[in-house]
ROVEX-121312 format. One line per field, with one value per residue (C-alpha): residue number from 1; x, y, z. Coordinates in nm, 2 decimals, decimal comma, always signed. Layout:
nr <- c(NUM|...)
x <- c(X|...)
y <- c(Y|...)
z <- c(Z|...)
This chain:
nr <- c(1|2|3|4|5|6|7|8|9|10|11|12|13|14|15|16|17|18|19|20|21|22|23|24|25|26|27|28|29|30|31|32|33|34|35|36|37|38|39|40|41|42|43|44|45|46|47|48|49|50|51|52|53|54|55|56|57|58|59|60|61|62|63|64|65|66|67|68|69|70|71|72|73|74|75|76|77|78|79|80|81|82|83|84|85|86|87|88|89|90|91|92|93|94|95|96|97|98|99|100|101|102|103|104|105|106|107|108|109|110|111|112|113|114|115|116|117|118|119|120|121|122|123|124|125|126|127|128|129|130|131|132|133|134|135|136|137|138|139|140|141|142|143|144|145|146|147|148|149|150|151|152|153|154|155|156|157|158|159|160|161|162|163|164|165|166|167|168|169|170|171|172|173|174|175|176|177|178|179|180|181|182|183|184|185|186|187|188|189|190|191|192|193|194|195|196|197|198|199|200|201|202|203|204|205|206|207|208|209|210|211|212|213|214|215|216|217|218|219|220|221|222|223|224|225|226|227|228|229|230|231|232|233|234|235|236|237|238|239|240|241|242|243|244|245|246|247|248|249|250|251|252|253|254|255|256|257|258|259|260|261|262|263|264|265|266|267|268|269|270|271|272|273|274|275|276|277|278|279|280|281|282|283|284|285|286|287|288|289|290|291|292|293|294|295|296|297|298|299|300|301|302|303|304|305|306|307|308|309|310|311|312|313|314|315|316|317|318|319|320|321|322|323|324|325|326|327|328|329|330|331|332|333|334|335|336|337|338|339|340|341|342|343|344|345|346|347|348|349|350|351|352|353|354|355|356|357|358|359|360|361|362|363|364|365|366|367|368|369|370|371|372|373|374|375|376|377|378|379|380|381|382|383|384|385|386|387|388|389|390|391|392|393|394|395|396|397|398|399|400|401|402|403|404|405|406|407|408|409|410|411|412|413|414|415|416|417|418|419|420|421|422|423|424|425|426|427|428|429|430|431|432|433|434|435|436|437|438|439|440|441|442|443|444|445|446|447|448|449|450|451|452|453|454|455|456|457|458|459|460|461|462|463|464|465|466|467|468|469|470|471|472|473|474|475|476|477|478|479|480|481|482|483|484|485|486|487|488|489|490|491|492|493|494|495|496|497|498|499|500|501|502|503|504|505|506|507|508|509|510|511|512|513|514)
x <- c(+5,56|+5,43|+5,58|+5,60|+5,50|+5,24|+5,00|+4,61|+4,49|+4,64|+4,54|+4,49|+4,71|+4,63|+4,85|+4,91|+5,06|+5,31|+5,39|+5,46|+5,68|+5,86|+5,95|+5,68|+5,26|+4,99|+4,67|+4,38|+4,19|+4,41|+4,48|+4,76|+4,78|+5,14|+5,47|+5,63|+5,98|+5,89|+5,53|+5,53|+5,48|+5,17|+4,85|+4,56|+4,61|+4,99|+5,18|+5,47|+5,81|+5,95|+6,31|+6,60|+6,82|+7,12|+6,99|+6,61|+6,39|+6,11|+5,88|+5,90|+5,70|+5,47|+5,16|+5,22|+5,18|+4,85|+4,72|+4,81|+4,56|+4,84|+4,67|+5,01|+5,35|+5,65|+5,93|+6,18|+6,16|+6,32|+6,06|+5,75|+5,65|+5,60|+5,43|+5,16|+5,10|+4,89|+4,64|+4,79|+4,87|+5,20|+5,44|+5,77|+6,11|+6,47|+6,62|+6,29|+6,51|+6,65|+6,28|+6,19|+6,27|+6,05|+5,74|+5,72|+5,76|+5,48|+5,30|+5,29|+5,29|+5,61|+5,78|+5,74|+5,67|+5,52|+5,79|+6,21|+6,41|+6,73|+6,97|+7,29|+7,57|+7,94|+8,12|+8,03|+7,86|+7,55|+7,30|+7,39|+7,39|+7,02|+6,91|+7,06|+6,88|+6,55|+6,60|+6,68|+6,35|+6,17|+6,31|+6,18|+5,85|+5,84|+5,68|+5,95|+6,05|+6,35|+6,51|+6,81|+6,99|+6,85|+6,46|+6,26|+6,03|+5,70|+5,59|+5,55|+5,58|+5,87|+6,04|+6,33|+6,53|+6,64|+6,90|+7,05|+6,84|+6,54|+6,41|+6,29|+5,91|+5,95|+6,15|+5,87|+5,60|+5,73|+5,77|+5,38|+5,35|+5,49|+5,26|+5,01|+5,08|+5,14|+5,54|+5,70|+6,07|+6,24|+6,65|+6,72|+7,01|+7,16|+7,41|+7,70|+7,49|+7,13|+7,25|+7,49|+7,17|+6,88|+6,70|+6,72|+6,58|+6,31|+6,39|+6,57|+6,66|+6,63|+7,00|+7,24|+7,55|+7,86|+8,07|+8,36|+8,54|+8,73|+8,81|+8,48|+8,29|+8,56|+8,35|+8,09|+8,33|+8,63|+8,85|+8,84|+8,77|+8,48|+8,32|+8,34|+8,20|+7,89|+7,86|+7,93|+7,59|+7,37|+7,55|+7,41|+7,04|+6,89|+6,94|+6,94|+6,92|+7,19|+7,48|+7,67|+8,01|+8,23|+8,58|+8,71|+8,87|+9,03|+8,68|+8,54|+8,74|+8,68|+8,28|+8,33|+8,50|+8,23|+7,93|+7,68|+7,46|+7,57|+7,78|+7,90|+8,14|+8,20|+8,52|+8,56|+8,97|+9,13|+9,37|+9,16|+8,93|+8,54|+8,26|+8,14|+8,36|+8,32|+8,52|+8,51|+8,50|+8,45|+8,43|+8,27|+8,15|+7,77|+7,83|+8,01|+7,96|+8,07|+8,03|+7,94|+8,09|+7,86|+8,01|+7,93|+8,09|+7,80|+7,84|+7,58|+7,70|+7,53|+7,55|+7,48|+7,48|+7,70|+8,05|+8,38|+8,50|+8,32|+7,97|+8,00|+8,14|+7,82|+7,58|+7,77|+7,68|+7,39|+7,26|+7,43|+7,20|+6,93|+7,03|+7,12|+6,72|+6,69|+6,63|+6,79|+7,09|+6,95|+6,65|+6,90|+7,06|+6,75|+6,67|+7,06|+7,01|+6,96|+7,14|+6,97|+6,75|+6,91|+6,98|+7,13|+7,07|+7,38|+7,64|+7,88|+7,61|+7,67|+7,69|+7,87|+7,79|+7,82|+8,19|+8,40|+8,59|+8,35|+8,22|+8,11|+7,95|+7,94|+7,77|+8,09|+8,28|+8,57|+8,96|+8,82|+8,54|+8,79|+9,02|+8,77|+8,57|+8,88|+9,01|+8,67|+8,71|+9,10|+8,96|+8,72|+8,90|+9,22|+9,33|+9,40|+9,15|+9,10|+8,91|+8,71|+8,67|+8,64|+8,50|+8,21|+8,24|+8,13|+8,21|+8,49|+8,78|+9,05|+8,99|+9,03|+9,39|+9,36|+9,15|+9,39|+9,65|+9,38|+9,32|+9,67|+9,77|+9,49|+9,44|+9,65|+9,49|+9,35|+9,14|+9,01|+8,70|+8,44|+8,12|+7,93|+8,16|+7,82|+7,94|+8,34|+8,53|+8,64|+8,98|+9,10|+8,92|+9,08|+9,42|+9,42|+9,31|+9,60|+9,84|+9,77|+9,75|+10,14|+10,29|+10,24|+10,51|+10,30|+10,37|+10,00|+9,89|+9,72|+9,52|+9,33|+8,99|+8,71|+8,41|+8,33|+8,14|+8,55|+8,70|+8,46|+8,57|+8,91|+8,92|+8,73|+8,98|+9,31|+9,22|+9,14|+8,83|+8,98|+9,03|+8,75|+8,64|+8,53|+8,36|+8,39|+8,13|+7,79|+7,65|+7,26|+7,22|+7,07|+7,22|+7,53|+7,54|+7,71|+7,73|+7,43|+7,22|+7,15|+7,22|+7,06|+7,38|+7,36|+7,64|+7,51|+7,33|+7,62|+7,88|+7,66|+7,70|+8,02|+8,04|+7,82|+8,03|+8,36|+8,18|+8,00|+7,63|+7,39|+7,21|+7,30|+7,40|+7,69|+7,71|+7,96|+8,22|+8,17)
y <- c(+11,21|+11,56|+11,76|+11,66|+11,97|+12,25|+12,48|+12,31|+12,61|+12,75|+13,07|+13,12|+13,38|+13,52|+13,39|+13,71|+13,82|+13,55|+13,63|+14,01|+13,83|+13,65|+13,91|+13,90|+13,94|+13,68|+13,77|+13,52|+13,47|+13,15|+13,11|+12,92|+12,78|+12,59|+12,55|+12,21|+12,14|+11,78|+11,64|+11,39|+11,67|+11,84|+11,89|+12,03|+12,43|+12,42|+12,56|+12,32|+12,48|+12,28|+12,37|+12,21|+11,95|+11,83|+11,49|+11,58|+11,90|+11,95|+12,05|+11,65|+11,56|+11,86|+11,63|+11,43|+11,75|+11,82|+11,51|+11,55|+11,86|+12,13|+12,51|+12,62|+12,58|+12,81|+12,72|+12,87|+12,90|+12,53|+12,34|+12,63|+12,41|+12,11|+12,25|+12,46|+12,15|+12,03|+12,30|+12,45|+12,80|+12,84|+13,19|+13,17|+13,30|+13,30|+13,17|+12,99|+12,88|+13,28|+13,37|+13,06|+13,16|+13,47|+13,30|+13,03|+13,31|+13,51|+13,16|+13,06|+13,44|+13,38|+13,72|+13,80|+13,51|+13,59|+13,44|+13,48|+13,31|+13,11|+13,02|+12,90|+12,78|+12,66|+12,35|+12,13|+12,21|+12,31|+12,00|+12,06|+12,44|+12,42|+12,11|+12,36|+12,64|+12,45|+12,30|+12,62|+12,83|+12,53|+12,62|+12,98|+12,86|+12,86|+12,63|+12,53|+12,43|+12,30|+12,21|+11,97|+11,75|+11,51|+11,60|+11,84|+11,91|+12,11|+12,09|+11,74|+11,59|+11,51|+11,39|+11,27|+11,55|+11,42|+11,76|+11,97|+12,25|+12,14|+12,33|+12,67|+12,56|+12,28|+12,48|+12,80|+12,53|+12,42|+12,82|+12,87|+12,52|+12,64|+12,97|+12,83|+12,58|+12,88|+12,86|+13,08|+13,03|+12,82|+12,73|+12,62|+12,49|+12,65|+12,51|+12,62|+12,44|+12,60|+12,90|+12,86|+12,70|+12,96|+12,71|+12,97|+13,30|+13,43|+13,38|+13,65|+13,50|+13,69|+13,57|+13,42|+13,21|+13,10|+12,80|+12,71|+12,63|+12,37|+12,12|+11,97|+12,01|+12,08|+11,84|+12,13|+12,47|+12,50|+12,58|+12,66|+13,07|+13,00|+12,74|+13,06|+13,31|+13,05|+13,05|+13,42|+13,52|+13,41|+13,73|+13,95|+14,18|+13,91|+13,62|+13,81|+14,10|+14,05|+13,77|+13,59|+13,44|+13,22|+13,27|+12,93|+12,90|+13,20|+13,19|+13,40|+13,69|+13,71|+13,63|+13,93|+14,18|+14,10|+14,12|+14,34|+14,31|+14,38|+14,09|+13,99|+13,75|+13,42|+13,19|+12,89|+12,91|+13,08|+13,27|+13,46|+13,79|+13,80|+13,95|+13,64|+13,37|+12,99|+12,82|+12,47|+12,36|+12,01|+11,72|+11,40|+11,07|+11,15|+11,54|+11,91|+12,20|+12,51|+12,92|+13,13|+13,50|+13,79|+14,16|+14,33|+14,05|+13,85|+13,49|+13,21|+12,84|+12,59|+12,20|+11,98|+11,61|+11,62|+11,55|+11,81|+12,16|+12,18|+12,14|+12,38|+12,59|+12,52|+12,60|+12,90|+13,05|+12,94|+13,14|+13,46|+13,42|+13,40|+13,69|+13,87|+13,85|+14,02|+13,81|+13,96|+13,72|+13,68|+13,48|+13,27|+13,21|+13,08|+12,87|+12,70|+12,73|+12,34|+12,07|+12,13|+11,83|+11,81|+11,53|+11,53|+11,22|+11,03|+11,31|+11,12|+10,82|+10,64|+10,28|+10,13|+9,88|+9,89|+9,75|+9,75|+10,02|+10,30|+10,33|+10,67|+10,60|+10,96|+11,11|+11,32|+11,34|+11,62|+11,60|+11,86|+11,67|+11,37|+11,59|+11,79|+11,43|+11,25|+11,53|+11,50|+11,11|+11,17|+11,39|+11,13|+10,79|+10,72|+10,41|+10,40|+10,53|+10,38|+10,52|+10,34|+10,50|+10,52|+10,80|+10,87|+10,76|+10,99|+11,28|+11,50|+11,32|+11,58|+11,53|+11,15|+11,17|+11,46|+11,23|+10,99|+11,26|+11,34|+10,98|+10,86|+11,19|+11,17|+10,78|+10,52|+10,28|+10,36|+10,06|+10,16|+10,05|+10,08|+10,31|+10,43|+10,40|+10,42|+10,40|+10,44|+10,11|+10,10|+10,01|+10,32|+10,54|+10,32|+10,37|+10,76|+10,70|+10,45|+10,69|+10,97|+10,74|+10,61|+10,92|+11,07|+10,86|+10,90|+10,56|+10,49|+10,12|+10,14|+9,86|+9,83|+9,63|+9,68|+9,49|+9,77|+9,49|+9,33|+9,65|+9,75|+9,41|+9,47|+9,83|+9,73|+9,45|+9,65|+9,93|+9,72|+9,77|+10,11|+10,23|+10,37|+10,34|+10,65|+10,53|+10,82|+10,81|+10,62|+10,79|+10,63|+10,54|+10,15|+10,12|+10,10|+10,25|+10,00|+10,05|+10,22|+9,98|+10,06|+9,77|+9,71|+9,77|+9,98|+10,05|+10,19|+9,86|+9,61|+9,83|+9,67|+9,30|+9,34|+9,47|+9,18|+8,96|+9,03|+8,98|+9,35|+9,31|+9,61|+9,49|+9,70|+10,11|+10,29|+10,57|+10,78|+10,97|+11,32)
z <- c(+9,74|+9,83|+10,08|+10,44|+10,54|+10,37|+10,51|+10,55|+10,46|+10,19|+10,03|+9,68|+9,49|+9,13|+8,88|+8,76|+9,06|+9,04|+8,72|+8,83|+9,11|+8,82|+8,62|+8,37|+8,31|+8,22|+8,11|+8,30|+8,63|+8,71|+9,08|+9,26|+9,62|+9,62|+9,40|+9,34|+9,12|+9,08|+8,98|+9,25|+9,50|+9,25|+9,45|+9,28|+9,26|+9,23|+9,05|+8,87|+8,82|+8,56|+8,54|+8,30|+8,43|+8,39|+8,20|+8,12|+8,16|+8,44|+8,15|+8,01|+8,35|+8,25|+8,14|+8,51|+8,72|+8,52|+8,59|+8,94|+8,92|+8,87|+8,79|+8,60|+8,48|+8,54|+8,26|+8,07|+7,68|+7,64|+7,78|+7,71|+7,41|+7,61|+7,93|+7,66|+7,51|+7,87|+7,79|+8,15|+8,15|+8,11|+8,27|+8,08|+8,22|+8,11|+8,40|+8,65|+8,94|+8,99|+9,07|+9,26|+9,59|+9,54|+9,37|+9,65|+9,91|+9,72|+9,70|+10,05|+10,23|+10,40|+10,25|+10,63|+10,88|+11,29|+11,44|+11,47|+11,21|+11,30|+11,00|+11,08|+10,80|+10,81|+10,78|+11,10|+11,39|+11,17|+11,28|+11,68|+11,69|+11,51|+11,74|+12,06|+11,91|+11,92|+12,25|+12,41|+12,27|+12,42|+12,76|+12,66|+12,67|+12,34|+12,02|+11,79|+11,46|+11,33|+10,97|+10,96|+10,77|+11,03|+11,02|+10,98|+11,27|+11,35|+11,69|+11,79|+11,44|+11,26|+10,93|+10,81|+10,57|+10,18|+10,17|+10,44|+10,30|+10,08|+9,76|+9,74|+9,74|+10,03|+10,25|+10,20|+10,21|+10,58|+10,65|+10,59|+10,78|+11,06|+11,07|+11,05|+11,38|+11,54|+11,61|+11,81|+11,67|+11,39|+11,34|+10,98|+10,86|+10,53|+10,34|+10,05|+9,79|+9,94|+9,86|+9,61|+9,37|+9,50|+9,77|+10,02|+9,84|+9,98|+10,36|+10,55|+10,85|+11,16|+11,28|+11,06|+11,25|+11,11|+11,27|+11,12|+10,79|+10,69|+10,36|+10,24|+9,91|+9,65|+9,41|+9,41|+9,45|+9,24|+9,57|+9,94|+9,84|+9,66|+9,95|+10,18|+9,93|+9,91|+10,29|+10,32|+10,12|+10,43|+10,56|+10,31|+10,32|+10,06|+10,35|+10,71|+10,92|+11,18|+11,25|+11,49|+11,35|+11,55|+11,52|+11,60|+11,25|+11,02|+10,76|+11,05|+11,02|+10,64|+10,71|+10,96|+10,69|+10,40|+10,62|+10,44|+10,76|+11,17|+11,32|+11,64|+11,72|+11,94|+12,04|+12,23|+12,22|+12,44|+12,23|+12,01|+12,14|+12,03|+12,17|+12,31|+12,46|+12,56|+12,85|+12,89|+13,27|+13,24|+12,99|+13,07|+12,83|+12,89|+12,86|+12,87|+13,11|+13,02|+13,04|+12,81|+12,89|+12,72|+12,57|+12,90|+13,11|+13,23|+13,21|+13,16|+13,25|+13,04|+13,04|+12,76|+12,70|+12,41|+12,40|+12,36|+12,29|+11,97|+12,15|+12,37|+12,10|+11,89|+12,20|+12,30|+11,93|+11,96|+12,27|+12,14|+11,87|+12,09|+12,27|+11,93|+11,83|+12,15|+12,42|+12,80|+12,86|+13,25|+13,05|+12,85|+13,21|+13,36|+13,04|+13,12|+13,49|+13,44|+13,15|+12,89|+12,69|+12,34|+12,13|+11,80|+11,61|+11,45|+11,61|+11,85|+11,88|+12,26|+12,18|+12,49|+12,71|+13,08|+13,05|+12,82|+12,55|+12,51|+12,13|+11,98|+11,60|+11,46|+11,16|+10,98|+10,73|+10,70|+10,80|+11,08|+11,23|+11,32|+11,44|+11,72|+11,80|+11,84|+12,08|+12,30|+12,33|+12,44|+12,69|+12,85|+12,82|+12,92|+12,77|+12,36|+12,10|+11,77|+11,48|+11,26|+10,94|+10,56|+10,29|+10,04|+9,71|+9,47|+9,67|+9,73|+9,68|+9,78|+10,13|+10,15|+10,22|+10,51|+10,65|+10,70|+10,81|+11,08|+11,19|+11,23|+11,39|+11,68|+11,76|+11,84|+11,60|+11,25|+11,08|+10,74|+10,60|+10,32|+10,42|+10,10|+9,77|+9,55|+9,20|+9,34|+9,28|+9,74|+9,67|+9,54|+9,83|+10,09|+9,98|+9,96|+10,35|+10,38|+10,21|+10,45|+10,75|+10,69|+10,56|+10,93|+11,09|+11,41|+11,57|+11,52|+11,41|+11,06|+10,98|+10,62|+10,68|+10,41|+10,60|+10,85|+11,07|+11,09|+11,13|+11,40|+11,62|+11,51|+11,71|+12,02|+12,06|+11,96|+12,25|+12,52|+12,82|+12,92|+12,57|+12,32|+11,93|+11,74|+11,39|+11,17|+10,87|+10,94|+11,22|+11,25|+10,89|+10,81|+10,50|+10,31|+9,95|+9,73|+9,37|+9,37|+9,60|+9,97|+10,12|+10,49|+10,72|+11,09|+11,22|+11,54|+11,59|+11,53|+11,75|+11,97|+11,88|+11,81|+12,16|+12,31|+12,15|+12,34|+12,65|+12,70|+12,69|+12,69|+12,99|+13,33|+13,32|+13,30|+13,54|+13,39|+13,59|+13,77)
């Protein structure tokens, strides 16, 4: 599979000048016109980086990429014996990945791109304030792109994303992509790991933006100090050139004192002073209006059609990062003068029928994402919520019991169910859940289910027509990983049988309260 997205036109750059990017000099007339990590994506005139793993070495796959018509191999001194035995030249570095970021950007001309630069990091929040982001430039008059752990998008044409930010060469590959369509303004969406293992180098965004911190990815950083020091490099001169860092959790004050580059700052809670600050002034089950308040006490009221604080918290960042790259807040206020058209696929998911409980199926996965989603369903329904949930398996595993805290704190009824354990044996993960769930004490009714279709019928019966179900964890995904398998499961679409089955067909429309 090549990349989605590369430049129809590339041009060609000397090898040697790659190799001066890299750190080192060839001798030849070799030319390159792309970068790939992994053969499948070789097109004739790339360049392969073949770069050790953790079980075999990218220079094993060497002869693959030059049957796929690569022009060179970039390697370390491990694997320079087996990419020189292809006959390809070969540039030889001590460390490949460190310079890949560079090479890619000196590949693909996107050292400096025509067009602002969005790149926006933190816990949750990251998919909606980049899909916001986009959907506001568009009411600019502008042509977008967008990169998301969702889909990757330029223009009118869209893919589905395999990492929240892809590898060095891809994600430069879409930069030159996206010149070359003529884009007007891109959001990105940059992760801990993106940064933390070099798939970012090479892009300076234009406007960094922070939203929040909280427990997630202790598999990957050794504690909650080092997950912040990984976000905090987008804040640096290597990533970006200014910043705008919400202070809706404590990470934002420490983002704020390491900053090597100018930051403002942006709240949705009412008890903490920022620059920039979000009021909510209503919430309803098909959306949230809100005003944004600006440094010299302008405001710009904005609607979206995404549900609670945290969305408007995510679209208030997002326009003073609009406004940060320099565009006059009375032309943000005529871009909100209307709801604006956003949708963020998987994120708090509608699934209810005309009647019935309401049933939100949401893409997330941290102790704090229950916590803010469950608060926006309280706010719209006003019988009992339940919350239909479970955990990764083969992921963090420190967070599993936090997430039962959460659940049993914020809904009445907690049913816990398998979603991916991959190569995890479920039973184990459920019962860290469990054990957070009953060490509350909240009064709430914990219920241990593993088939999420049962669980899922269990809720909408336990909270009644006037109640609502929140399932935590699946968000628009069609499968279930299972030991390793991806076994053909939507959750999405059988909240909707499950639904029709206790008497609430889809047919008909629910007009939602004003």
């Amino acid at each position: 599979m090549t990349h989605a997205f590369a430049p129809r036109h590339p041009e060609a750059v000397p090898l040697t000048d790659v190799a001066t990017v890299a750190g080192t000099l060839h001798d030849g007339d070799e030319q390159v016109t792309g970068v790939a990590v992994s053969a499948a994506d070789v097109r004739p005139g790339s360049l392969f980086a073949a770069l050790p793993g953790r079980r075999t070495h990218g220079a094993d796959h060497a002869a693959a990429a030059a049957a796929a018509g690569a022009a060179a191999v970039l390697t370390d001194p491990a694997g320079a014996a087996r990419a020189g035995a292809t006959g390809l030249p070969v540039v030889v570095v001590d460390d490949p990945r460190a310079v890949l970021g560079a090479v890619a950007a000196a590949v693909y001309g996107t050292a400096s791109l025509p067009f602002p630069v969005f790149g926006v990091t933190g816990t949750n929040g990251k998919t909606t304030t980049v899909h916001v982001l986009d959907a506001l430039m568009r009411r600019l008059g502008r042509r977008t792109a967008h990169s998301s752990t969702v889909d990757r998008r330029i223009g009118d044409t869209a893919v589905a994303s395999a990492l929240t930010t892809p590898e060095a060469p891809e994600l430069h590959a879409f930069l030159a992509a996206a010149a070359e369509a003529g884009v007007e303004g891109l959001a990105l969406e940059v992760s801990a790991q993106a940064l933390t293992r070099r798939r970012a180098d090479g892009v300076v965004v234009d406007v960094a933006g922070f939203t929040n911190l909280s427990h997630d990815h202790l598999d990957d950083y050794a504690d909650m100090d080092a997950y912040l020091a990984a976000k905090a490099e987008l804040f640096t001169p290597a990533h970006s050139r200014a910043g705008v860092v919400s202070l809706d959790s404590p990470a934002g004050r420490r983002i704020v004192a390491t900053a090597g580059v100018p930051v403002t700052t942006v709240t949705v809670r009412p008890d903490v002073t920022a620059d920039w600050s979000v009021r909510v002034t209503d919430q309803r089950p098909d959306g949230t209006r809100a005003e944004l308040t600006a440094p010299d006490g302008s405001v710009v009221p904005f609607e979206v059609p995404l549900l609670g604080v945290h969305a408007a918290a995510d679209t208030g960042l997002a326009i003073a990062m609009l406004a940060v790259s320099g565009v006059p807040v009375p032309a943000l206020r005529t871009a909100t003068a209307t709801p604006l058209d956003v949708e963020v696929p998987g994120r708090m998911a509608d699934a209810s029928a005309p009647t019935g409980p309401r049933v939100w199926v949401d893409f997330a996965h941290t102790p704090d994402a229950f916590a803010k989603s469950l608060d926006a369903v309280r706010a719209v329904v006003s019988g009992n919520v339940a919350i239909v949930l479970g955990a990764d398996g083969d992921r963090d595993p420190s967070k599993r019991h936090a997430m039962g805290v959460v659940a049993a704190t914020s809904a009445d009824v907690v049913v816990v169910a398998d979603h991916h354990p991959r190569t995890e044996e479920p039973g184990p993960i459920r019962a860290a859940i469990l054990a957070g769930a009953r060490s509350v004490g909240s009064g709430a009714v914990v219920v241990e289910e593993p088939d999420p279709a049962r669980a899922v019928r269990l809720a909408i019966r336990a909270v009644g027509d006037d109640g609502a179900v929140y399932w935590a964890g699946p968000g628009l995904t069609n499968y279930r990983d299972v030991d390793g398998a991806h076994v053909p499961y939507s959750s999405f679409d059988d909240a909707r049988r499950a639904l029709a089955e206790a008497g609430h067909p889809r047919e008909g429309s629910r007009l939602a309260a004003r």
